[in-house]
C-alpha positions as CSV (number, residue, x, y, z in Angstrom):
1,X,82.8,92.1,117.1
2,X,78.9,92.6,116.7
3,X,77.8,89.9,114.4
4,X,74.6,89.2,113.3
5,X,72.2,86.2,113.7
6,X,72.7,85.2,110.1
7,X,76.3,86.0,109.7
8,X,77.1,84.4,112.4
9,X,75.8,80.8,111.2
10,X,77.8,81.4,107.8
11,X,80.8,81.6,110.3
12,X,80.0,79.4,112.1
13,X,79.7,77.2,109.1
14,X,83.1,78.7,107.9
15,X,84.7,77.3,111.1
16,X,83.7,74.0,110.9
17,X,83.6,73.2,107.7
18,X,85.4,75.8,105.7
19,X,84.0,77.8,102.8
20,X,80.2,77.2,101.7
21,X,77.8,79.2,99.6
22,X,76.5,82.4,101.3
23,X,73.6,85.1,100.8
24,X,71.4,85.0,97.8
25,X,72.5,82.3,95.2
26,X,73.7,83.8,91.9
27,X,75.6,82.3,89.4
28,X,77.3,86.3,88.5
29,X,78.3,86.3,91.9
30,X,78.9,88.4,94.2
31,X,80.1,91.8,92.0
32,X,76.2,91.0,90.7
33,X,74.4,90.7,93.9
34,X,75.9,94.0,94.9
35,X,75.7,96.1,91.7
36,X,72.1,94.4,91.5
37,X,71.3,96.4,95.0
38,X,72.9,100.1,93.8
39,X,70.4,102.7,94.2
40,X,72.1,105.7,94.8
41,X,74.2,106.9,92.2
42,X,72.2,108.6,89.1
43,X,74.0,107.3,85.9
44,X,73.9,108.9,82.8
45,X,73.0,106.6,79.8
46,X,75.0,103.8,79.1
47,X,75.7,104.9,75.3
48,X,77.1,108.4,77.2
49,X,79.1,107.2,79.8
50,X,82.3,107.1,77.3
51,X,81.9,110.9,77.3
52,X,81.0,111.6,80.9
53,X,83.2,109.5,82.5
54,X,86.2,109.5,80.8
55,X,88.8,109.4,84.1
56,X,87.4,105.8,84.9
57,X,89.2,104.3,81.5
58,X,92.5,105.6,82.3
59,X,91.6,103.7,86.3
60,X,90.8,100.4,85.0
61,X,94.9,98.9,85.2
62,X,94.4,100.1,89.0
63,X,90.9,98.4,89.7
64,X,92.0,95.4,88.3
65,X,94.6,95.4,91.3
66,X,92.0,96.4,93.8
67,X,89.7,93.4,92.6
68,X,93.2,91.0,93.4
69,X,92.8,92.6,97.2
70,X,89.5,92.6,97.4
71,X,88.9,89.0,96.0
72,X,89.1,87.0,99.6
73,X,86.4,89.4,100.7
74,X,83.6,90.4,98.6
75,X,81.7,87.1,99.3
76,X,81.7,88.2,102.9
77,X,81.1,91.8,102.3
78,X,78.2,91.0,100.0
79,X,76.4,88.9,101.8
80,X,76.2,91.5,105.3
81,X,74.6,94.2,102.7
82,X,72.5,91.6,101.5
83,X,71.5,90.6,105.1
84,X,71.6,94.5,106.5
85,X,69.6,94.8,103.0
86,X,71.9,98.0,102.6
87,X,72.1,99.9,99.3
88,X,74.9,98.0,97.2
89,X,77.4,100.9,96.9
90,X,78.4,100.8,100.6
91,X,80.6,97.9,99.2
92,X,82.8,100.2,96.9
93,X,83.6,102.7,99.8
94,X,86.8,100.4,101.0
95,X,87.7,101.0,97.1
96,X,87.5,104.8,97.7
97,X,89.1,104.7,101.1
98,X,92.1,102.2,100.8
99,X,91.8,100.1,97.4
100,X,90.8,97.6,99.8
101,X,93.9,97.8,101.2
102,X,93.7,96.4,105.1
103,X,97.1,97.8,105.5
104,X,96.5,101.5,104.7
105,X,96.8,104.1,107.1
106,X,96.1,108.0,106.8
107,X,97.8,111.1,108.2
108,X,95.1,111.4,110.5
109,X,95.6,107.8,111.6
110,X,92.8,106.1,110.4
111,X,93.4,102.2,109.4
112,X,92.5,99.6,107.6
113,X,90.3,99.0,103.9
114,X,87.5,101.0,106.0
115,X,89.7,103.5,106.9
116,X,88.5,104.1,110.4
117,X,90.1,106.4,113.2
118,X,90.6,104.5,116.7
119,X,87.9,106.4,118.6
120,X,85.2,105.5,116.3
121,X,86.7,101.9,116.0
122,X,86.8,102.0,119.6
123,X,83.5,103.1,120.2
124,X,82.1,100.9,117.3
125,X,83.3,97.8,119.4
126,X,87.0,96.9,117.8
127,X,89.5,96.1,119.6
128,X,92.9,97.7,119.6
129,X,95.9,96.4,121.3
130,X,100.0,95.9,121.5
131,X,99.5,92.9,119.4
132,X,96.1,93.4,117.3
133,X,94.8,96.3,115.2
134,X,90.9,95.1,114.5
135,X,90.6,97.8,112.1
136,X,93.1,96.3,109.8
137,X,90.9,92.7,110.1
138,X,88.2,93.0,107.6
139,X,86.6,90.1,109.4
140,X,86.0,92.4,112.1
141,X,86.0,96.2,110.8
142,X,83.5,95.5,108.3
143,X,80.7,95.0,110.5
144,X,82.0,97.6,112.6
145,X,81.6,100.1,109.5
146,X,78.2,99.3,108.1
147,X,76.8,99.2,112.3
148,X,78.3,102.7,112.2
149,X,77.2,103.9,108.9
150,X,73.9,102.1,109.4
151,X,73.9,104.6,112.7
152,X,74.7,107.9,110.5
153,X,72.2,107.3,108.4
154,X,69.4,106.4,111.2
155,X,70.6,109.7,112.6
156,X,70.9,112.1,109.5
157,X,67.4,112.1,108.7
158,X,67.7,108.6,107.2
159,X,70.0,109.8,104.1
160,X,72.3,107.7,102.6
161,X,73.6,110.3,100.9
162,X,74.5,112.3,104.4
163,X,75.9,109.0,106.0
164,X,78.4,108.7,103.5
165,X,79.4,112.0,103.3
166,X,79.5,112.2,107.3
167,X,82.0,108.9,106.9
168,X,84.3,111.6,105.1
169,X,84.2,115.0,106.3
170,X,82.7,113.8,109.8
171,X,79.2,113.4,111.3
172,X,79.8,116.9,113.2
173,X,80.6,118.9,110.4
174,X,77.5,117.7,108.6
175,X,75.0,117.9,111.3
176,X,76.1,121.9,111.5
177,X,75.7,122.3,107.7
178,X,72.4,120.8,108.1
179,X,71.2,123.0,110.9
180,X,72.1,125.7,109.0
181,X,69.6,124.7,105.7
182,X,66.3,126.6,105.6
183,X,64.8,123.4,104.3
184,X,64.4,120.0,104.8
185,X,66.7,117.9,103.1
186,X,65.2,114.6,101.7
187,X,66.8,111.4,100.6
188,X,67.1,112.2,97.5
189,X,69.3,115.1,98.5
190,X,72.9,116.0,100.1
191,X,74.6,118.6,101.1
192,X,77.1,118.5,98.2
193,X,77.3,122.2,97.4
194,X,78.0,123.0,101.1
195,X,80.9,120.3,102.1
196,X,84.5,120.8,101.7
197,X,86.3,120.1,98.3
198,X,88.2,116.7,99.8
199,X,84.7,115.4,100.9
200,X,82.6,116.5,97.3
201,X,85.5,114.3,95.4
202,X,85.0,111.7,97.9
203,X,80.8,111.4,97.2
204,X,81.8,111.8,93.1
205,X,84.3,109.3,93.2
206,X,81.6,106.4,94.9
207,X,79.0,107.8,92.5
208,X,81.4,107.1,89.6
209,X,82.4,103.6,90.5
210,X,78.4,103.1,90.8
211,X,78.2,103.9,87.4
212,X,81.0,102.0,85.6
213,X,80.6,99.2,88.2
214,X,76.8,98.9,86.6
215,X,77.9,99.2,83.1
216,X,81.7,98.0,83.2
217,X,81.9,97.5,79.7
218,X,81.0,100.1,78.4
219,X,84.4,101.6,79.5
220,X,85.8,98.5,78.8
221,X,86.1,97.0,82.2
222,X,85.9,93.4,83.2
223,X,84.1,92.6,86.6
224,X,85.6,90.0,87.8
225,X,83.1,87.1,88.7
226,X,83.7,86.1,92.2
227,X,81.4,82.8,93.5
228,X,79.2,83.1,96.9
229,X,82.4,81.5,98.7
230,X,84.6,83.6,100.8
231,X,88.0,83.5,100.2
232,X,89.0,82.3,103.3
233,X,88.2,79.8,106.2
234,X,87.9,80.5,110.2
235,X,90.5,78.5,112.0
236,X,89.3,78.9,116.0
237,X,92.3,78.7,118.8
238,X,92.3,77.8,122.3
239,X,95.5,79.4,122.4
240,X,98.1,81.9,120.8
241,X,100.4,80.0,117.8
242,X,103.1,81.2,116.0
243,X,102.4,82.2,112.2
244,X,106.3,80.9,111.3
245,X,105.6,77.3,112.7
246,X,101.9,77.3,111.2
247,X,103.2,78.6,108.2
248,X,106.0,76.0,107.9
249,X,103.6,73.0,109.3
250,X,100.5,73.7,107.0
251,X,102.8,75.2,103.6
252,X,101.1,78.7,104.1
253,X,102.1,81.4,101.4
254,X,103.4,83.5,104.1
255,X,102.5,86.8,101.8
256,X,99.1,85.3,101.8
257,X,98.8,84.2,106.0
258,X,99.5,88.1,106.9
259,X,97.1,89.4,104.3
260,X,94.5,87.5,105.8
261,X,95.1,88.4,108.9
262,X,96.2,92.0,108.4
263,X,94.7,92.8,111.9
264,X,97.8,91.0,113.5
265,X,100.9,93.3,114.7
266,X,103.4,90.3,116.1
267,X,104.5,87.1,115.3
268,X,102.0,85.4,116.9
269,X,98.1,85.5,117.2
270,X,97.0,87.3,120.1
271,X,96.6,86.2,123.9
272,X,92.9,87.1,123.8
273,X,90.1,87.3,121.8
274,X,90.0,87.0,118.4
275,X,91.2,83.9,119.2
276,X,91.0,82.7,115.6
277,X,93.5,82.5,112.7
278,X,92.2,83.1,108.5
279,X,93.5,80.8,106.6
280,X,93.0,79.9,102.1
281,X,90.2,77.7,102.1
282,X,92.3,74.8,100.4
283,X,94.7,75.3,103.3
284,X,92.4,74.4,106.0
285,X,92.1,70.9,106.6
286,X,95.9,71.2,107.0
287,X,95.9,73.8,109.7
288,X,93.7,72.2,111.5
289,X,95.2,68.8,111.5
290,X,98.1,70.7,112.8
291,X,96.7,72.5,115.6
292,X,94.5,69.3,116.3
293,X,97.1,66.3,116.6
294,X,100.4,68.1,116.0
295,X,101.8,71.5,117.4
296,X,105.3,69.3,117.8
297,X,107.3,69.6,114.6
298,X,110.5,67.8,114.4
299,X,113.7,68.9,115.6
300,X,114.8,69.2,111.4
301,X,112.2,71.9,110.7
302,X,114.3,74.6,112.8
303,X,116.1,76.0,110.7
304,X,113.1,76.5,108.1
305,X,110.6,78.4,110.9
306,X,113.8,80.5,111.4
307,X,113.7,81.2,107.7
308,X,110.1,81.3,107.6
309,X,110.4,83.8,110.4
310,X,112.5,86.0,108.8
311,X,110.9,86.1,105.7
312,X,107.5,87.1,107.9
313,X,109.5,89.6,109.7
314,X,110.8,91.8,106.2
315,X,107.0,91.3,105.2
316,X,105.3,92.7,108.2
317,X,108.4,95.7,107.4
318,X,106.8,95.8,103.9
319,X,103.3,95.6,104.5
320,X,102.4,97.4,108.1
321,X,102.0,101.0,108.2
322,X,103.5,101.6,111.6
323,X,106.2,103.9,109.2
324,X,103.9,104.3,106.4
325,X,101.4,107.6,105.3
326,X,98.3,107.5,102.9
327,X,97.6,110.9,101.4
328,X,94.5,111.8,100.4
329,X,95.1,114.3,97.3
330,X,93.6,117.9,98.3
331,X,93.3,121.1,95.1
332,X,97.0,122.3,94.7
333,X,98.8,119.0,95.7
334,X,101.7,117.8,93.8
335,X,104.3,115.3,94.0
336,X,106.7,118.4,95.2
337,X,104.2,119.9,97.4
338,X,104.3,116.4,99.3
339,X,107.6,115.7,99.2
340,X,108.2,118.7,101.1
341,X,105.2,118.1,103.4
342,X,106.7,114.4,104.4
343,X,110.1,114.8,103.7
344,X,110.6,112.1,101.2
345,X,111.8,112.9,97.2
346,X,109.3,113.2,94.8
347,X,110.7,110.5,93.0
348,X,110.3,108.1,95.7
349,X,106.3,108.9,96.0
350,X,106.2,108.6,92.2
351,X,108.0,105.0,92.0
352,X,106.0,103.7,95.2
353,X,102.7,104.6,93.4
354,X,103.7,103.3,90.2
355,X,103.3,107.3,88.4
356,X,104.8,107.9,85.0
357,X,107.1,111.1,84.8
358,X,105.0,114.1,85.1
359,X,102.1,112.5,86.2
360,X,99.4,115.6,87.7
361,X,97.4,113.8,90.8
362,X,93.3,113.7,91.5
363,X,91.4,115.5,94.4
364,X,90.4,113.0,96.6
365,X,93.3,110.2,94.7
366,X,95.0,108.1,97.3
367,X,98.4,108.4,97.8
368,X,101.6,106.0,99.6
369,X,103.9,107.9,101.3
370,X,107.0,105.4,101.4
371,X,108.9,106.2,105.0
372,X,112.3,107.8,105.1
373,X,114.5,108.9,108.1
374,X,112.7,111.7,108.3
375,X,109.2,111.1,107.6
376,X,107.2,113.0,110.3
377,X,104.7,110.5,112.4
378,X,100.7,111.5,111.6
379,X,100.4,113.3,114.5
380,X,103.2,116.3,113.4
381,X,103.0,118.3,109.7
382,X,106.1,120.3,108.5
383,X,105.1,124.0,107.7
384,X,105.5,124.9,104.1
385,X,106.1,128.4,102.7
386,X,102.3,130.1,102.9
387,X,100.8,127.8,105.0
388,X,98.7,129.7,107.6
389,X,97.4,128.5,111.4
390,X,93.7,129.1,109.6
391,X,94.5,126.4,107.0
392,X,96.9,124.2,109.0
393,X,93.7,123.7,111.3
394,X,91.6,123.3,108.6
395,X,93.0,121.0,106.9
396,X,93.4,118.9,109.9
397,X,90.1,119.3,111.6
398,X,91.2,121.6,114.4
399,X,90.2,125.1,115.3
400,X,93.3,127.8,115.4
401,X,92.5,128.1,118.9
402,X,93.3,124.2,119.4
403,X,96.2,124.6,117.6
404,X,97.9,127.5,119.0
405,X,97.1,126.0,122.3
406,X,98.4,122.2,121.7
407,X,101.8,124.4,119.9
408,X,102.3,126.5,122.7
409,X,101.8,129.9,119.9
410,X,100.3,132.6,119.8
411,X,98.2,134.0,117.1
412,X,100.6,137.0,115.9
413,X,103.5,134.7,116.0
414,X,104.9,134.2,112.6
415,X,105.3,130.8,111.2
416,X,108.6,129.3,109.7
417,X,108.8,127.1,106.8
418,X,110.3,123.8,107.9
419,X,109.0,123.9,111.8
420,X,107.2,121.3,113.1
421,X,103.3,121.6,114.6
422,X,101.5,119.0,116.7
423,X,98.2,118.1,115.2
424,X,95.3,116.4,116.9
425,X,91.9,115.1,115.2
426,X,88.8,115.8,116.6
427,X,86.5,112.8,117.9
428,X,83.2,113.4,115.4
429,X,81.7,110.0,117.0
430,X,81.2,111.4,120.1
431,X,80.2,114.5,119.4
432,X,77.6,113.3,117.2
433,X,76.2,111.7,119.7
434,X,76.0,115.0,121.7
435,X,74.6,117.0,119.3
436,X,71.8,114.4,118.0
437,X,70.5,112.9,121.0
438,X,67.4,114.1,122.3
């Protein structure tokens, strides 16, 4: 994890003496630190916003449940835009990816609140292993994503606008649309005509938020003040321990212990590095005494790490999306049109997303696809009736000629409803880097 100068001595701080004030002092905190740096989005007048953004008061039940998730964080995530001295609305893109979910995972396979795929995480420095996913760690991924959007903007003509919208459709597909404008395109511009539907709902959307996250109440929205403290504190380890005897020696939440530390895929923290453990910040002098004079707990305590075991075991089942989908809505979606697409009942997608009967879904809405027994793994999509190879591979970043090779099919060959096709995702990062480097 790249960390800079000045974050680093806040963690630093965190790990020795838990939670302490961070980044500029403001007694809003830090929702008004960021919102105080937005200077992207162009908001129509406050006394107008009733009219112009009327989707965003039917939304505020749902971003009151992403402020919940996003409440151990912010302190953190504000103060590396404040340091980066980054435009404020970077902050809302985990909102538009996940909901600040850290346990959210796409078709495509990308992870975490920042929603990022493994060869950019890779490449961006995270680690991925057997028994940690650092794209589910915000700790970790959310350095990773502003060094890489900080690197799409340096290299898309210094356009904030372009970075964000090459975090969506990918940095390739926007470099080509670029080459391909007879003028210039300045900061103040994007390529927002040009981009794919999924992509233009994607910009909107972080726009929007800008706007009723600079003038919450005038849709009635309460922005929740969150102090300059993160919600968490850095425990460091010489050596792996087991989140069931922690959890049991320190009275951890265990709900709370794996949201923390989201990035973790076993029972245990991992051999190697991040050789650290999140804990609540009122939790931490416990953990530590723990880990400092204990690790021996008494012979009568077995039988409650075996519960506290189990009960970690059905909520890593619950909460990682090894068997999980998140569906980002696309024009003509509907709750039948994905049942069929991941073979789970419609009613199951409406209950897990909390939908009322005949609920119609948003371009560019996020969407849980509970598993079933025949849920199809993010590599592999079921053909429906009128799907084409043209817009199977376009909807999944391919070329047809990538597809009918990977499929072993040939171009005249029919398709059949209900047959399944290997999908792949192209790796933008690196060829980014081929086509913009001098």
């Amino acid at each position: 994890m790249r960390v800079r100068p000045a974050m680093a001595a806040v963690l630093s701080m965190l790990a020795v003496n838990g939670p302490a004030v961070s980044g500029e002092a403001d007694p809003d905190g830090a929702w008004s630190i960021l919102t105080a740096r937005f200077e992207l989005a162009e908001c129509p007048r406050v006394e107008s916003h009733e009219q112009l953004l009327p989707r965003q008061a039917a939304r505020n039940e749902a971003l009151r449940s992403v402020f919940r998730r996003a409440e151990p964080w912010i302190a953190y995530l504000a103060a590396e835009i404040v340091e980066r001295g980054l435009p404020g609305e970077l902050a809302l893109l985990p909102i538009v990816e996940s909901g600040f979910d850290a346990f959210a995972r796409s078709r495509r396979e990308a992870s975490g609140s920042w929603q990022l795929l493994e060869t950019t995480a890779r490449y961006m420095g995270l680690t991925i292993s057997e028994e940690y996913d650092g794209r589910r760690d915000m700790l970790a991924a959310t350095p990773a994503a502003l060094n890489y959007l900080e690197d799409l903007h340096r290299r898309l003509n210094h356009n904030w606008h372009l970075a964000i919208q090459a975090y969506n459709a990918g940095p390739t597909r926007v470099r080509r649309l670029l080459q391909r404008q007879p003028h210039p395109i300045d900061a103040a511009q994007s390529l927002y005509a040009s981009l794919p539907g999924e992509t233009r709902a994607y910009h909107a959307r972080l726009m929007e938020l800008a706007c009723l996250f600079s003038h919450p109440g005038s849709l009635g929205l309460d922005l929740p003040h969150v102090a300059m403290e993160p919600g968490f504190a850095v425990v460091e380890l010489e050596e792996p321990v087991d989140l069931a005897v922690i959890a049991v020696a320190a009275k951890l939440d265990p709900r709370i212990l794996l949201e923390l530390n989201a990035g973790l895929r076993g029972p245990t923290t991992p051999r190697h590095d991040p050789l650290r453990l999140l804990v609540p910040p009122e939790s931490v002098k416990r953990v530590r005494r723990w880990i400092e004079h204990g690790k021996v707990l008494p012979l009568t305590m077995n039988e409650r790490i075996e519960t506290m075991s189990r009960t970690l075991e059905a909520l890593r089942d619950e909460l990682l999306p090894e068997r999980q989908y998140h569906h980002r809505v696309r024009p003509g979606d509907n709750l039948w049109v994905l049942s069929q697409r991941y073979s789970v009942p419609a009613s199951g997608i409406r209950r897990n997303n909390g939908l009322a009967e005949g609920a119609r879904l948003r371009p560019g809405q996020l969407i849980r696809i509970p598993p079933g027994p025949t849920t199809l793994p993010p590599h592999q999509y079921r053909v429906q009736a009128g799907d084409t190879l043209w817009s199977i591979a376009h909807d999944h970043g391919m070329s047809v000629q990538e597809l009918t090779a990977v499929n072993d099919l040939s171009l005249d060959q029919p398709l059949m409803p209900g047959s399944v096709l290997t999908v792949t995702e192209r790796d933008d990062w690196e060829a980014l880097l081929q086509a913009l480097d001098p």
